[in-house]
PDB file of N, CA, C and O in Angstrom:
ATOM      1  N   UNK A   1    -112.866 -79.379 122.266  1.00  0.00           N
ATOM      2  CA  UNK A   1    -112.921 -79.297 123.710  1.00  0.00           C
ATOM      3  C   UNK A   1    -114.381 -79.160 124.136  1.00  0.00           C
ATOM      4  O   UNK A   1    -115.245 -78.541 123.514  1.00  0.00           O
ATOM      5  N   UNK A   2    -114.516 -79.741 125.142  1.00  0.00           N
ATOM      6  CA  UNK A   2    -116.488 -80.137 125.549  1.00  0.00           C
ATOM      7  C   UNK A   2    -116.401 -79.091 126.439  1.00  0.00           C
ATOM      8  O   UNK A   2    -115.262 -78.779 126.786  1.00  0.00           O
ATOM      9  N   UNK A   3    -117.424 -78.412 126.940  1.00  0.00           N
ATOM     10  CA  UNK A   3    -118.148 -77.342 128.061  1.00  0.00           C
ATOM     11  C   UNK A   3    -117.180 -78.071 129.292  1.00  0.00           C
ATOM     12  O   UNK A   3    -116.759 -79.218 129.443  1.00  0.00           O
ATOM     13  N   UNK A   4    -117.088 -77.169 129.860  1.00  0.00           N
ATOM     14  CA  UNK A   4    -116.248 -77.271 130.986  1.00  0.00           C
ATOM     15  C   UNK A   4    -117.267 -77.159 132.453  1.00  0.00           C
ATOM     16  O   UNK A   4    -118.101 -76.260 132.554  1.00  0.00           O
ATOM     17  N   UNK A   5    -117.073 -78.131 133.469  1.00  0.00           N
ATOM     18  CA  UNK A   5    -117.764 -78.046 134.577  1.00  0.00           C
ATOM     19  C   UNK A   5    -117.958 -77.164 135.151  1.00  0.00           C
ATOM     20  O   UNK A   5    -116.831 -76.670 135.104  1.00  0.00           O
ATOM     21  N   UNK A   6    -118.563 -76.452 135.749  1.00  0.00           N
ATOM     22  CA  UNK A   6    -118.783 -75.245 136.429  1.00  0.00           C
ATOM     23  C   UNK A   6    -118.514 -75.851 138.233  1.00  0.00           C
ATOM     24  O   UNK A   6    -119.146 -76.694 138.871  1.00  0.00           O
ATOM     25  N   UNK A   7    -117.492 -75.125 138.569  1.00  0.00           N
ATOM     26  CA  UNK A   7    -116.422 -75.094 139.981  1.00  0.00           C
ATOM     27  C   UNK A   7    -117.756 -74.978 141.143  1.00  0.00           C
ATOM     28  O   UNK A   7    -118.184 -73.824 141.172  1.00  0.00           O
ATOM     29  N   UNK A   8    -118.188 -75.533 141.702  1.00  0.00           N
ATOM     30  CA  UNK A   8    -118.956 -74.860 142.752  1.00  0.00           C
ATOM     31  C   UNK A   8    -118.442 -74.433 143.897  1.00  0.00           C
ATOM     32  O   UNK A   8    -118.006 -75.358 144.583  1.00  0.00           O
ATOM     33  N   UNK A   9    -118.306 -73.158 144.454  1.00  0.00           N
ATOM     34  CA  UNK A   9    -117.516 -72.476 145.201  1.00  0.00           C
ATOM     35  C   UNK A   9    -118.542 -73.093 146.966  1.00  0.00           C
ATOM     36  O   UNK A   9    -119.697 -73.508 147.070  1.00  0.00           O
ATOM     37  N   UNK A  10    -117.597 -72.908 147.914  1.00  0.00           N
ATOM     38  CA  UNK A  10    -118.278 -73.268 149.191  1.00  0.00           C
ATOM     39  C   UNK A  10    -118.875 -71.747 149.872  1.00  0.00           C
ATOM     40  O   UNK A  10    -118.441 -70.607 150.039  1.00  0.00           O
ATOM     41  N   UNK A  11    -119.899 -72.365 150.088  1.00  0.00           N
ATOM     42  CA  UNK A  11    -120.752 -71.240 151.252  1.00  0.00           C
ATOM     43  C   UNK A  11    -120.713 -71.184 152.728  1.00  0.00           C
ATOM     44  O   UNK A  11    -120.927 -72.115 153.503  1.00  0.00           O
ATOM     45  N   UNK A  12    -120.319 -69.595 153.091  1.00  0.00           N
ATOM     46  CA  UNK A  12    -120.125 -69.320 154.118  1.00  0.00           C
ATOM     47  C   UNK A  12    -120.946 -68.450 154.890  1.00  0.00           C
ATOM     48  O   UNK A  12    -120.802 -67.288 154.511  1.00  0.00           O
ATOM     49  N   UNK A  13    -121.888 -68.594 155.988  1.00  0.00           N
ATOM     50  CA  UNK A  13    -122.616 -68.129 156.871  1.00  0.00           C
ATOM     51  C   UNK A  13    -122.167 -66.759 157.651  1.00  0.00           C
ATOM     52  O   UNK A  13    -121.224 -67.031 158.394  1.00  0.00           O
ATOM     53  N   UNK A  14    -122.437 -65.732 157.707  1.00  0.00           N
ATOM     54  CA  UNK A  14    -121.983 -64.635 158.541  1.00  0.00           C
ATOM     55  C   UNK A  14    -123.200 -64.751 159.163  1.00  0.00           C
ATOM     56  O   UNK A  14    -124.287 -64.961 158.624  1.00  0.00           O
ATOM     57  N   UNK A  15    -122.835 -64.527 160.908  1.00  0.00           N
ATOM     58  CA  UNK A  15    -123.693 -63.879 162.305  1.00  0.00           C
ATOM     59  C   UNK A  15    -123.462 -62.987 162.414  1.00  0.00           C
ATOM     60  O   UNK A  15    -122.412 -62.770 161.807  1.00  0.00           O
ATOM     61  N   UNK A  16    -124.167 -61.367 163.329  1.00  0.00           N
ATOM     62  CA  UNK A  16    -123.258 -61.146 164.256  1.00  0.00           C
ATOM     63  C   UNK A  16    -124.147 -60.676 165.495  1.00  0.00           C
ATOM     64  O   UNK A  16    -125.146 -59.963 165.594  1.00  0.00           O
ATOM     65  N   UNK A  17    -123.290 -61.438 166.466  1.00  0.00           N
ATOM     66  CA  UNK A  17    -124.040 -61.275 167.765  1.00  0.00           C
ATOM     67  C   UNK A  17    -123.590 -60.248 168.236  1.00  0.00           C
ATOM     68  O   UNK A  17    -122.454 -59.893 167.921  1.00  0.00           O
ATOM     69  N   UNK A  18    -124.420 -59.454 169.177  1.00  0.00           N
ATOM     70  CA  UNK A  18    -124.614 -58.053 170.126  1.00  0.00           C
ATOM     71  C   UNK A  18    -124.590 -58.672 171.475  1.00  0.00           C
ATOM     72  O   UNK A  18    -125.759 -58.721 171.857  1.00  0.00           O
ATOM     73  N   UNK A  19    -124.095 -58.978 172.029  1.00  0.00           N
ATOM     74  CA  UNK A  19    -125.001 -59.328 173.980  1.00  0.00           C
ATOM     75  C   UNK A  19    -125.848 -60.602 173.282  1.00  0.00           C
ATOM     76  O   UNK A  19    -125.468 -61.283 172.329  1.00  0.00           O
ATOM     77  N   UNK A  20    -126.987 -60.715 173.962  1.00  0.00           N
ATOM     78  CA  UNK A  20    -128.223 -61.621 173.563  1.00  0.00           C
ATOM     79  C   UNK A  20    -128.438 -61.720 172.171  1.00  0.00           C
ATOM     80  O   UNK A  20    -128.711 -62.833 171.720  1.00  0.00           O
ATOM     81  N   UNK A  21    -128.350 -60.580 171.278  1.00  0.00           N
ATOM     82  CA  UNK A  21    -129.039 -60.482 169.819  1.00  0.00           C
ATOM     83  C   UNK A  21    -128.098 -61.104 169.100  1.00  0.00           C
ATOM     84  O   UNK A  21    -126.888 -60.878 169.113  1.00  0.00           O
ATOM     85  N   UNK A  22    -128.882 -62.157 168.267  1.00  0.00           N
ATOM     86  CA  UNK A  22    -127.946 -62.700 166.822  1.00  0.00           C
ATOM     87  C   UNK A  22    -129.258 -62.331 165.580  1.00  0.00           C
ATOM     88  O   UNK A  22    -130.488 -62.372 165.582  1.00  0.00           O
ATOM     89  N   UNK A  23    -128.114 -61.942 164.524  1.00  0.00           N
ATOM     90  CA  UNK A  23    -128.486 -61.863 163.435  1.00  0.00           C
ATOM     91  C   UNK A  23    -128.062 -62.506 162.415  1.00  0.00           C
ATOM     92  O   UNK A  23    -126.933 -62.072 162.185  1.00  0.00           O
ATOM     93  N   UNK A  24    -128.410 -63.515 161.471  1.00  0.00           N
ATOM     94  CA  UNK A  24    -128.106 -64.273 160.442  1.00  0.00           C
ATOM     95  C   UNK A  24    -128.277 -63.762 158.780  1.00  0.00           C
ATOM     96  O   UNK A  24    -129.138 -63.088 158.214  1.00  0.00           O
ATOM     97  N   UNK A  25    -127.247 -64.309 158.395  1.00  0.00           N
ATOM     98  CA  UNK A  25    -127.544 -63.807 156.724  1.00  0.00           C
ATOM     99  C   UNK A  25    -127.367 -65.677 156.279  1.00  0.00           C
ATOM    100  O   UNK A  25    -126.368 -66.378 156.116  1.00  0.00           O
ATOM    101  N   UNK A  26    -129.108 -66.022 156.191  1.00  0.00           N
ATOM    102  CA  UNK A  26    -129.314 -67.251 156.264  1.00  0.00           C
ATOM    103  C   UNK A  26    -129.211 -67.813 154.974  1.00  0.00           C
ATOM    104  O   UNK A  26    -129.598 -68.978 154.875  1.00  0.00           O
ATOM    105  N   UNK A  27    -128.750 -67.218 153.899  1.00  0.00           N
ATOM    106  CA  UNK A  27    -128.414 -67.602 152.589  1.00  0.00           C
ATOM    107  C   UNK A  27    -127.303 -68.083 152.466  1.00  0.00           C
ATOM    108  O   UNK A  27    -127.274 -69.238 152.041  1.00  0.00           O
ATOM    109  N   UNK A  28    -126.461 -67.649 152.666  1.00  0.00           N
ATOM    110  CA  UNK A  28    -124.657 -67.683 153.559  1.00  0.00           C
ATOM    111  C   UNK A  28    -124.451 -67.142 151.913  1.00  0.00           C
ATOM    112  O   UNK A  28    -125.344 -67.276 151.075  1.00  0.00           O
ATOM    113  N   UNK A  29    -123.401 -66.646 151.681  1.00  0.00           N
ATOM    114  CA  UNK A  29    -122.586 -66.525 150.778  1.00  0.00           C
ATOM    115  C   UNK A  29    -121.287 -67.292 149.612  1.00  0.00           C
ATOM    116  O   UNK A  29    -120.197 -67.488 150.149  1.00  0.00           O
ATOM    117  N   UNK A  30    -121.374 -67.573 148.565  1.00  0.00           N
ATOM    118  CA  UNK A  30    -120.141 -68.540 147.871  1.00  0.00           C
ATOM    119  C   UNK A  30    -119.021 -67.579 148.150  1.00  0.00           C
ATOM    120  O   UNK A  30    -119.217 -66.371 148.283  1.00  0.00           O
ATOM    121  N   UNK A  31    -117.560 -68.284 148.256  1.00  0.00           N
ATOM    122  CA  UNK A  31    -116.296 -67.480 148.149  1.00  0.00           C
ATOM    123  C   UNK A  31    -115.098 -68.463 148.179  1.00  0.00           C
ATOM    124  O   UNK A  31    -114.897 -69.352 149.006  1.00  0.00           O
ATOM    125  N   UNK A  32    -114.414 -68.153 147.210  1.00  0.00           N
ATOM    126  CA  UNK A  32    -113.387 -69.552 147.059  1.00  0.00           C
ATOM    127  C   UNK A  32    -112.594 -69.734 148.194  1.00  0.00           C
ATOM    128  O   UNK A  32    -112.150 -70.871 148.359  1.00  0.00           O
ATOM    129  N   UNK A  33    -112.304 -68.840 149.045  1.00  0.00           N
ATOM    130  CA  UNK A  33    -111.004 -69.671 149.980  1.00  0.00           C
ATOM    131  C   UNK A  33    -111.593 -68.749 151.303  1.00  0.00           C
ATOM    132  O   UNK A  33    -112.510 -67.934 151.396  1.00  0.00           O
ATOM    133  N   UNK A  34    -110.436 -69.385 152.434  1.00  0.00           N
ATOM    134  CA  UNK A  34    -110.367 -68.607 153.358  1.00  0.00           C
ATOM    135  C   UNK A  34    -109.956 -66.912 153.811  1.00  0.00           C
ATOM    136  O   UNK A  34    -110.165 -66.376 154.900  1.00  0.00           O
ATOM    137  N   UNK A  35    -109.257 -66.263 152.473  1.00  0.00           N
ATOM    138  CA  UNK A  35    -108.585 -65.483 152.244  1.00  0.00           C
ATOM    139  C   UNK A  35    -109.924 -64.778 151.975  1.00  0.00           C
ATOM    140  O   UNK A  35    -110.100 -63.761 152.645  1.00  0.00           O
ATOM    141  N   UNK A  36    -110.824 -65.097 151.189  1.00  0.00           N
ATOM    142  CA  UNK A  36    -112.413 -64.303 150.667  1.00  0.00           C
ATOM    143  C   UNK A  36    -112.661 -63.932 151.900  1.00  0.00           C
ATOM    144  O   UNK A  36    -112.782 -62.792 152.349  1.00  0.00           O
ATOM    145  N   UNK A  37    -112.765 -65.422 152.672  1.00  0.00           N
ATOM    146  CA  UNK A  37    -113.745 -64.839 153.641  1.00  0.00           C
ATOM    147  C   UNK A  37    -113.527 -63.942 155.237  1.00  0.00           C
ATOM    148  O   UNK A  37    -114.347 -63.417 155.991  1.00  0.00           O
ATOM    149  N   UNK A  38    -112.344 -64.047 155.280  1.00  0.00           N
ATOM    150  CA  UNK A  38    -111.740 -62.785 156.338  1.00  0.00           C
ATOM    151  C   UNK A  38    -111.947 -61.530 155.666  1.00  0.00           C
ATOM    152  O   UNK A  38    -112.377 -60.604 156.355  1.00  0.00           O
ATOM    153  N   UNK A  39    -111.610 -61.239 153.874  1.00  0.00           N
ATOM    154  CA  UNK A  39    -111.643 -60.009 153.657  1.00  0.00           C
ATOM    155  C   UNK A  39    -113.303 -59.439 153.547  1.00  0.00           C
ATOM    156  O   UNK A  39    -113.595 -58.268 153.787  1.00  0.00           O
ATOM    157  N   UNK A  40    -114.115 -60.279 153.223  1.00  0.00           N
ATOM    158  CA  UNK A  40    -115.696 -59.934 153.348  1.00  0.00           C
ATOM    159  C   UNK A  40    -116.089 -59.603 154.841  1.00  0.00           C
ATOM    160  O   UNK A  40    -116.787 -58.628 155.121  1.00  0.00           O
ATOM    161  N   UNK A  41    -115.620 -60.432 155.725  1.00  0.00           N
ATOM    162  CA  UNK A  41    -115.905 -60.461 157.209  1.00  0.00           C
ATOM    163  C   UNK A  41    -115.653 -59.219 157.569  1.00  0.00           C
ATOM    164  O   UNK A  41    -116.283 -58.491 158.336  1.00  0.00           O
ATOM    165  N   UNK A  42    -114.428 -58.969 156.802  1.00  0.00           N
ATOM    166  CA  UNK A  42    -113.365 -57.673 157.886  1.00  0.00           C
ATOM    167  C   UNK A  42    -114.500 -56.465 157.225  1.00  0.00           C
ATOM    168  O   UNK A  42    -115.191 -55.810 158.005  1.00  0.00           O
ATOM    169  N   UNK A  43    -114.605 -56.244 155.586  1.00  0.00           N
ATOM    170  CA  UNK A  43    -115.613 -55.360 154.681  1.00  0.00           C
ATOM    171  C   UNK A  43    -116.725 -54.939 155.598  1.00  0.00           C
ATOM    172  O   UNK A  43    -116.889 -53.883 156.209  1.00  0.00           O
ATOM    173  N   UNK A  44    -117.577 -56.230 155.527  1.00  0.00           N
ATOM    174  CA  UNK A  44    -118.946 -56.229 156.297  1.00  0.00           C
ATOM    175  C   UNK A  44    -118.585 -55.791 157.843  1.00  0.00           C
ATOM    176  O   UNK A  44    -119.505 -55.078 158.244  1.00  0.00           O
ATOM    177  N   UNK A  45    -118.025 -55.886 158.403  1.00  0.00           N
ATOM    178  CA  UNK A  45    -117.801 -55.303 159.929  1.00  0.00           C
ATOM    179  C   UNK A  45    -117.900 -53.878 159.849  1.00  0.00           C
ATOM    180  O   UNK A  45    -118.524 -53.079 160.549  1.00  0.00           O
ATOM    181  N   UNK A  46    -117.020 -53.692 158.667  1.00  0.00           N
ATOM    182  CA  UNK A  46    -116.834 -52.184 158.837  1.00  0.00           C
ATOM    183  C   UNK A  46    -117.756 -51.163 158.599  1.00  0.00           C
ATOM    184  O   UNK A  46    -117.700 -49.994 158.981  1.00  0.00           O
ATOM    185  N   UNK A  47    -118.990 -51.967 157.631  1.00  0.00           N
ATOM    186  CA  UNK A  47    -119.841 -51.080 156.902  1.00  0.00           C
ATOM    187  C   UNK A  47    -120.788 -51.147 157.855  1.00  0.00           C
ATOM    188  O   UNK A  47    -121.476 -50.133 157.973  1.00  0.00           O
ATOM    189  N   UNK A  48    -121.094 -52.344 158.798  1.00  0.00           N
ATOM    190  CA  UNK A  48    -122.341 -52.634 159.738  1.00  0.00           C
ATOM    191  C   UNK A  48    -121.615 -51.461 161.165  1.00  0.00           C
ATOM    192  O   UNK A  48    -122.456 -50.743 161.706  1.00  0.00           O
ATOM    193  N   UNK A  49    -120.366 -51.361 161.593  1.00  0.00           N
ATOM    194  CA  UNK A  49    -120.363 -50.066 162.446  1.00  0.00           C
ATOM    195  C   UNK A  49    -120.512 -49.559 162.346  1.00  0.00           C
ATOM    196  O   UNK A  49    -120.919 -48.852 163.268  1.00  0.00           O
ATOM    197  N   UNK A  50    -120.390 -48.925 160.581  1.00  0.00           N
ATOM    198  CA  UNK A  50    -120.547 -47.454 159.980  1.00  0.00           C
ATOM    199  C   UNK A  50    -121.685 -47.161 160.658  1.00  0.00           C
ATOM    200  O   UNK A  50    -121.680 -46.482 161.684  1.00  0.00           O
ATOM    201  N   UNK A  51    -122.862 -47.718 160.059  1.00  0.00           N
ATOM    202  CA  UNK A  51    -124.327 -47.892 160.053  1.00  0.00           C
ATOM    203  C   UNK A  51    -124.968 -48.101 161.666  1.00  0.00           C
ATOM    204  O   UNK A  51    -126.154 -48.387 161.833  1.00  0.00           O
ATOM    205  N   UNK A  52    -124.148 -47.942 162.643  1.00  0.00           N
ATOM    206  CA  UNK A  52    -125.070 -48.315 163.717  1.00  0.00           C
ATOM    207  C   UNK A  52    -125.790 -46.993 164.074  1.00  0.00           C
ATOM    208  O   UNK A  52    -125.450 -45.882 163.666  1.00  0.00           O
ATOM    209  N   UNK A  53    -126.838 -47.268 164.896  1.00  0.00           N
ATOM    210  CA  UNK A  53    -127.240 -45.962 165.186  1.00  0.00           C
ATOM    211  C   UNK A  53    -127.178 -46.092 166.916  1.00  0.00           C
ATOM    212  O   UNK A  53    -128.152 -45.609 167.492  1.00  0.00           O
ATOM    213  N   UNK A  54    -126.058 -46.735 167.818  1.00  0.00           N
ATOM    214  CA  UNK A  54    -126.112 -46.469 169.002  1.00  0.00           C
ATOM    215  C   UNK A  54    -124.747 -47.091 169.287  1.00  0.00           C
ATOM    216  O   UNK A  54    -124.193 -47.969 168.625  1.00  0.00           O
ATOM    217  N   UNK A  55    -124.400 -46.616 170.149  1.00  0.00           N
ATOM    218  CA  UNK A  55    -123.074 -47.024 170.927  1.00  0.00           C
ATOM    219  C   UNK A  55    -122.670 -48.276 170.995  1.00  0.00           C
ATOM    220  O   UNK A  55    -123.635 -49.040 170.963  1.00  0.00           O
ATOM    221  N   UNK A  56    -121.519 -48.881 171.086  1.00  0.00           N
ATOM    222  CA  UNK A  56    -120.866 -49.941 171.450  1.00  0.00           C
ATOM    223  C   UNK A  56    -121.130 -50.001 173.136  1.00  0.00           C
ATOM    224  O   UNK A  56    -120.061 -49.759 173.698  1.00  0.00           O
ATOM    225  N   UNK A  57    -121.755 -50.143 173.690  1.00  0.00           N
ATOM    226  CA  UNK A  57    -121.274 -49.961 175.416  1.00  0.00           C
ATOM    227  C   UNK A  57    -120.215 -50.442 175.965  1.00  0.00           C
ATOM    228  O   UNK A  57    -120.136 -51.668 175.904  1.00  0.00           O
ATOM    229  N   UNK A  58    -119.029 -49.684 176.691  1.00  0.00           N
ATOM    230  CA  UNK A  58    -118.187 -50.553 177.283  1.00  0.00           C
ATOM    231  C   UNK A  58    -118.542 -51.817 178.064  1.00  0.00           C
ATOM    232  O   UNK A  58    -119.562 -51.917 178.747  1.00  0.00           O
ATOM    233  N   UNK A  59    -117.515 -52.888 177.893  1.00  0.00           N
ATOM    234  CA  UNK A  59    -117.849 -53.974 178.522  1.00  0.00           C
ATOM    235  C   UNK A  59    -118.850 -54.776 177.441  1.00  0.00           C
ATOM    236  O   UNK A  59    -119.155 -55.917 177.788  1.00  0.00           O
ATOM    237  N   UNK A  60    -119.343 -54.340 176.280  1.00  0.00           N
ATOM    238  CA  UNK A  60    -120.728 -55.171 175.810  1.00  0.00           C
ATOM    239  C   UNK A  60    -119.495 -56.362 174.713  1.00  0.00           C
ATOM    240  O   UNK A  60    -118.289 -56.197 174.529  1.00  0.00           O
ATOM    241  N   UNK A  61    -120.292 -57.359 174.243  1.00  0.00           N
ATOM    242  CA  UNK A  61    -119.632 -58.396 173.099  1.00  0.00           C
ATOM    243  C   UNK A  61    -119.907 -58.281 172.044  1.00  0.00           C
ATOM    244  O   UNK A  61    -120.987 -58.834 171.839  1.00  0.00           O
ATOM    245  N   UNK A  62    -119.277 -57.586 170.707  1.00  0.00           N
ATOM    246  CA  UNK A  62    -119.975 -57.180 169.645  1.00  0.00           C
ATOM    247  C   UNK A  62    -119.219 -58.394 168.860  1.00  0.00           C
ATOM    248  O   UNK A  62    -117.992 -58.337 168.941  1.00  0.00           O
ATOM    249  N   UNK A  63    -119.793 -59.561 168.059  1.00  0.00           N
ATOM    250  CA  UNK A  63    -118.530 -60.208 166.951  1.00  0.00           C
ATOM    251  C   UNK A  63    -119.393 -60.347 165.649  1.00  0.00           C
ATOM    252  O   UNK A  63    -120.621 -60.270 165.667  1.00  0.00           O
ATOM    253  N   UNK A  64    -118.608 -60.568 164.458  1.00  0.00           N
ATOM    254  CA  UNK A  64    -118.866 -60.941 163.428  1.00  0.00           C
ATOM    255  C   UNK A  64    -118.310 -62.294 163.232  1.00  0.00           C
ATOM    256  O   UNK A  64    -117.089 -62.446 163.190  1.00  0.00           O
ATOM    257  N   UNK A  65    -119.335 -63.545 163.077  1.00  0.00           N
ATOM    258  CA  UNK A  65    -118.429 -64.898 162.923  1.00  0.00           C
ATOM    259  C   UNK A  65    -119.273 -65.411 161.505  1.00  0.00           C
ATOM    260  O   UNK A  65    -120.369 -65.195 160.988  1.00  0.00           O
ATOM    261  N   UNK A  66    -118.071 -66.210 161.226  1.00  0.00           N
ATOM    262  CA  UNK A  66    -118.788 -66.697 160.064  1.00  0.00           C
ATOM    263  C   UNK A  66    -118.340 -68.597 159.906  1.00  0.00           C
ATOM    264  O   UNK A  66    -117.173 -68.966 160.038  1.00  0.00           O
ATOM    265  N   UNK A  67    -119.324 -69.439 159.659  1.00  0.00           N
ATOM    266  CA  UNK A  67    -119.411 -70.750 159.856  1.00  0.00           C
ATOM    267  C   UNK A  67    -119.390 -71.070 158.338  1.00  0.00           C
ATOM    268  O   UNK A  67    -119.970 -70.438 157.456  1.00  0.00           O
ATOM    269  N   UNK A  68    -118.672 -72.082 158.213  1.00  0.00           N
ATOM    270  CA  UNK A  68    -118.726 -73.430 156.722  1.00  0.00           C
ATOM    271  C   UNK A  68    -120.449 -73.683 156.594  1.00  0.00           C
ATOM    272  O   UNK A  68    -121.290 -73.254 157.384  1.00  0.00           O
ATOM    273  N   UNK A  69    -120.685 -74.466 155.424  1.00  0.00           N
ATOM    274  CA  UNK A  69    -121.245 -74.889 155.467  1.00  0.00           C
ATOM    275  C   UNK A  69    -121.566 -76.044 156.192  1.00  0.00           C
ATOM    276  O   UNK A  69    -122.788 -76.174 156.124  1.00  0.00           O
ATOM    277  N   UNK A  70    -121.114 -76.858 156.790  1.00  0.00           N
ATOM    278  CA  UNK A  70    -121.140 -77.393 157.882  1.00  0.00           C
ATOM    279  C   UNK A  70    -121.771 -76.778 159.430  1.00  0.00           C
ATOM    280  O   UNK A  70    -122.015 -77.498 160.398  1.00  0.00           O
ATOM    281  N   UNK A  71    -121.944 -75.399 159.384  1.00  0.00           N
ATOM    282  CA  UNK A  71    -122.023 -74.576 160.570  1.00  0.00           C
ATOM    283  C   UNK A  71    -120.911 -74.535 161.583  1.00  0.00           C
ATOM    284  O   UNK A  71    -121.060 -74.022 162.692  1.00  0.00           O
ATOM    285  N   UNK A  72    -119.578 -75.195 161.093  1.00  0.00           N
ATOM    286  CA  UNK A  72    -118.931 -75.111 162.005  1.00  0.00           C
ATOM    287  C   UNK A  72    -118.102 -73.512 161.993  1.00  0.00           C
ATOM    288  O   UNK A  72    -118.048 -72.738 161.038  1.00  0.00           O
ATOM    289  N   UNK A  73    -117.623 -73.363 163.091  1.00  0.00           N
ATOM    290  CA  UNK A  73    -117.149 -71.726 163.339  1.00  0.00           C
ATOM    291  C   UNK A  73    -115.929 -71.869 162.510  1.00  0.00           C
ATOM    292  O   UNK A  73    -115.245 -72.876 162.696  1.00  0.00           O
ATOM    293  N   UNK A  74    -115.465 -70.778 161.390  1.00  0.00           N
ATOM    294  CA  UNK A  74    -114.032 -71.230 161.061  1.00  0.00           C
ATOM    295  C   UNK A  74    -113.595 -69.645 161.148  1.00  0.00           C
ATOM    296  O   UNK A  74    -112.521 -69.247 160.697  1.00  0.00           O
ATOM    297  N   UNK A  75    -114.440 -68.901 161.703  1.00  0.00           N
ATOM    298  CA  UNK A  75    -113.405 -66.901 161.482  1.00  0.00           C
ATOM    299  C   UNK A  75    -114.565 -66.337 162.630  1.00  0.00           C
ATOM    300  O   UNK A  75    -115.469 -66.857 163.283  1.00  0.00           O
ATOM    301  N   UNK A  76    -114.039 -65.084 162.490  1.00  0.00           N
ATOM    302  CA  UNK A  76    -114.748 -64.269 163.922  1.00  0.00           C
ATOM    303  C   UNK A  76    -113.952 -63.325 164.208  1.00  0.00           C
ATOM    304  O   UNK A  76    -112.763 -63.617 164.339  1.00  0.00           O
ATOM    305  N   UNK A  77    -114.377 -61.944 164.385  1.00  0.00           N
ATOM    306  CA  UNK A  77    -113.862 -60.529 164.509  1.00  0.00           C
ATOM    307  C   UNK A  77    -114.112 -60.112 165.856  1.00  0.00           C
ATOM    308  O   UNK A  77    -115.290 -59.762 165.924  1.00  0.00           O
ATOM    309  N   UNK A  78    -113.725 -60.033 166.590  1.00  0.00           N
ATOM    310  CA  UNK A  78    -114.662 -58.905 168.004  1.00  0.00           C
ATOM    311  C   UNK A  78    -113.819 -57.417 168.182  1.00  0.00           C
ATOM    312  O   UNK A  78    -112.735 -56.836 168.219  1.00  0.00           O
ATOM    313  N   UNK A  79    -115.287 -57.341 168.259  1.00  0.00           N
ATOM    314  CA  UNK A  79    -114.698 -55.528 169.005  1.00  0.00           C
ATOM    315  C   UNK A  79    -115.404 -56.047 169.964  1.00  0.00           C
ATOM    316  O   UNK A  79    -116.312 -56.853 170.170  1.00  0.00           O
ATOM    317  N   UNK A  80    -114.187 -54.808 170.858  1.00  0.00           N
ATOM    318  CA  UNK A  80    -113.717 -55.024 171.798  1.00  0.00           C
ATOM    319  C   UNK A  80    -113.931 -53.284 172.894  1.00  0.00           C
ATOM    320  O   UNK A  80    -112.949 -52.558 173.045  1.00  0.00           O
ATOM    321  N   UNK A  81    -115.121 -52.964 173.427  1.00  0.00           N
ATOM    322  CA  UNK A  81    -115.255 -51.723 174.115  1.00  0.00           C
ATOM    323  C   UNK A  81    -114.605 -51.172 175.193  1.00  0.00           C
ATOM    324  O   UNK A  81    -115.147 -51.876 176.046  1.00  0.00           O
ATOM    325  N   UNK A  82    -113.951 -50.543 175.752  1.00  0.00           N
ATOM    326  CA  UNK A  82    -113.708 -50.236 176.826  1.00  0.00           C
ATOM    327  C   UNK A  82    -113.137 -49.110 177.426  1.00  0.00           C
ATOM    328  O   UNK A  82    -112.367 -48.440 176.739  1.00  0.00           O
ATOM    329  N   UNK A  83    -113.484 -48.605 179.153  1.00  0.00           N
ATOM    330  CA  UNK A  83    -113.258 -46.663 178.925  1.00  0.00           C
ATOM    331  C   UNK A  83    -112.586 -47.254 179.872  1.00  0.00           C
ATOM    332  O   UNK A  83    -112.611 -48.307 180.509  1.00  0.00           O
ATOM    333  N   UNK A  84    -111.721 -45.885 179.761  1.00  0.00           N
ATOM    334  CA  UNK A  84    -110.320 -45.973 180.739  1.00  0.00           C
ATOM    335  C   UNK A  84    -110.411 -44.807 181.814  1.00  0.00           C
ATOM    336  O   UNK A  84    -109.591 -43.908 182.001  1.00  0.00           O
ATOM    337  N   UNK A  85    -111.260 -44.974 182.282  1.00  0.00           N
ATOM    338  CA  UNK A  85    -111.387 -43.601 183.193  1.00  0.00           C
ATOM    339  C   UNK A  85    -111.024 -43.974 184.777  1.00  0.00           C
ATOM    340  O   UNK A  85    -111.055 -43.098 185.641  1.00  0.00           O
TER     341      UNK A  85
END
């Protein structure tokens, strides 16, 4: 049996925009399916709120999206702020 091809997995781009601010992880990441990449999306959301050091403001647009290599949009998380007073 000869060496076996090595699978090249597809890369996926995470943003996440604030209001005006975008931030890119311009390397994008490999992950075999769509199933990877909601559970990384959902991961990384959670650890980047952990880590904020200021409020969500009600009313503001917080998302995590993440694009194909293509750049096209294929996932996206938003929180969602708002006071009930």
């Amino acid at each position: 049996m000869g060496p076996q091809k090595a699978v090249r997995m597809p890369r996926y781009f995470f943003m996440v925009r604030e209001g005006d601010y975008t931030s890119y992880h311009s390397d994008g990441i490999e992950l075999p399916d769509i199933g990877a990449v909601q559970l990384e999306a959902t991961k990384s959301t959670g650890e980047l709120l952990r880590e904020l050091d200021h409020p969500i403001e009600a009313g503001s647009d917080w998302r995590m999206e993440v694009a194909d290599e293509a750049r096209r949009p294929i996932f996206s998380l938003h929180v969602i702020a708002k006071c009930h007073q």
